[in-house]
C-alpha positions in Angstrom: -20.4 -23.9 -14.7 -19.1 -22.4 -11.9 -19.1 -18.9 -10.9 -15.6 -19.0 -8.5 -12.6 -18.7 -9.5 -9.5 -19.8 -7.9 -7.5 -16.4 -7.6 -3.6 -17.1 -8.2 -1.6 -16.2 -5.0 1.3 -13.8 -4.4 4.0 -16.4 -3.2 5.7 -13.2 -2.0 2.7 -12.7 0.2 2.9 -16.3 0.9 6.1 -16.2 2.3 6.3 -13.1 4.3 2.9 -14.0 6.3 3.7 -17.9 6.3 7.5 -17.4 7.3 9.1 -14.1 8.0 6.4 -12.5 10.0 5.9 -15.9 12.1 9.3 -15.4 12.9 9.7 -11.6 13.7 7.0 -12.8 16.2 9.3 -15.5 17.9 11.8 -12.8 17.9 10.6 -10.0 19.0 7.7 -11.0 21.2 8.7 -14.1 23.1 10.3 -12.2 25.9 8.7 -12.4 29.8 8.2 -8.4 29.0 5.7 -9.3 26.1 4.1 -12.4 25.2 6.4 -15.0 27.0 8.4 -17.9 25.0 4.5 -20.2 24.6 2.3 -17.4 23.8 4.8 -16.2 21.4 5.2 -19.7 19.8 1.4 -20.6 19.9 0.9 -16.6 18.0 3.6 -17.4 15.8 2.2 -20.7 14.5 -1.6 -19.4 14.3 -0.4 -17.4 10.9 0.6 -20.3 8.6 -2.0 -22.9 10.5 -5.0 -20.2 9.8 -4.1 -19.4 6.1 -2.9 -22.8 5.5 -6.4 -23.8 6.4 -8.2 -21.2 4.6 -6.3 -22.1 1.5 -7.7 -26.0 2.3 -11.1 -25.1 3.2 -10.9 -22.3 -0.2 -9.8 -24.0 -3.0 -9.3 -27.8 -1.9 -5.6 -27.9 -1.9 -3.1 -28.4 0.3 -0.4 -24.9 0.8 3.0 -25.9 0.9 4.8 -22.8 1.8 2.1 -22.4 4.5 3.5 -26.1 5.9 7.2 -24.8 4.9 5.6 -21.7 7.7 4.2 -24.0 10.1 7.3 -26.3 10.1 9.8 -23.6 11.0 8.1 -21.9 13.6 7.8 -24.9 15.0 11.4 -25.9 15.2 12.6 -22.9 15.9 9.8 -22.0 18.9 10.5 -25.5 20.2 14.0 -25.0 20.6 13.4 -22.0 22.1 10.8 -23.3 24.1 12.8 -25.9 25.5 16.1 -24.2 25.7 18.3 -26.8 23.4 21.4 -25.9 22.3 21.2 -23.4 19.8 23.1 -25.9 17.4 20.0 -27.5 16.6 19.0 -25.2 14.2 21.9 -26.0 12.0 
């Protein structure tokens, strides 16, 4: 028998750290005054990579909303990053 137990997570949680935050990041941060459009992106995307891989490494399964995270930074950063038309997104 096993001691651990796999605590249920807060897909609330989940969501603001993997998505919303990541975001706010891009948003808010990826000006030349403050982090700059790659350093912004590459902070952005550490949040859903790092918890995605805890939750890997933690309980042995893979975190969708943490790839749902990792996904949309990425587009969106990338966009950004290499200044597309903003019509891309949709």
């Amino acid at each position: 028998m096993s001691n651990k137990t796999n605590k249920k997570s807060n897909p609330l949680f989940e969501i603001v750290f993997n998505v919303f935050l990541p975001s706010f990041i891009l948003m808010k941060f990826s000006g030349e005054e403050h982090l700059g459009t790659v350093w912004a992106l590459v902070v952005a995307l550490a949040f859903p990579v790092v918890y995605g891989g805890m939750e890997l490494i933690r309980n042995k399964r893979f975190n969708f909303i943490a790839a749902l995270g990792f996904v949309s930074v990425l587009l969106t950063g990338g966009i950004g990053l290499l200044e597309l038309d903003t019509r891309w997104l949709a």
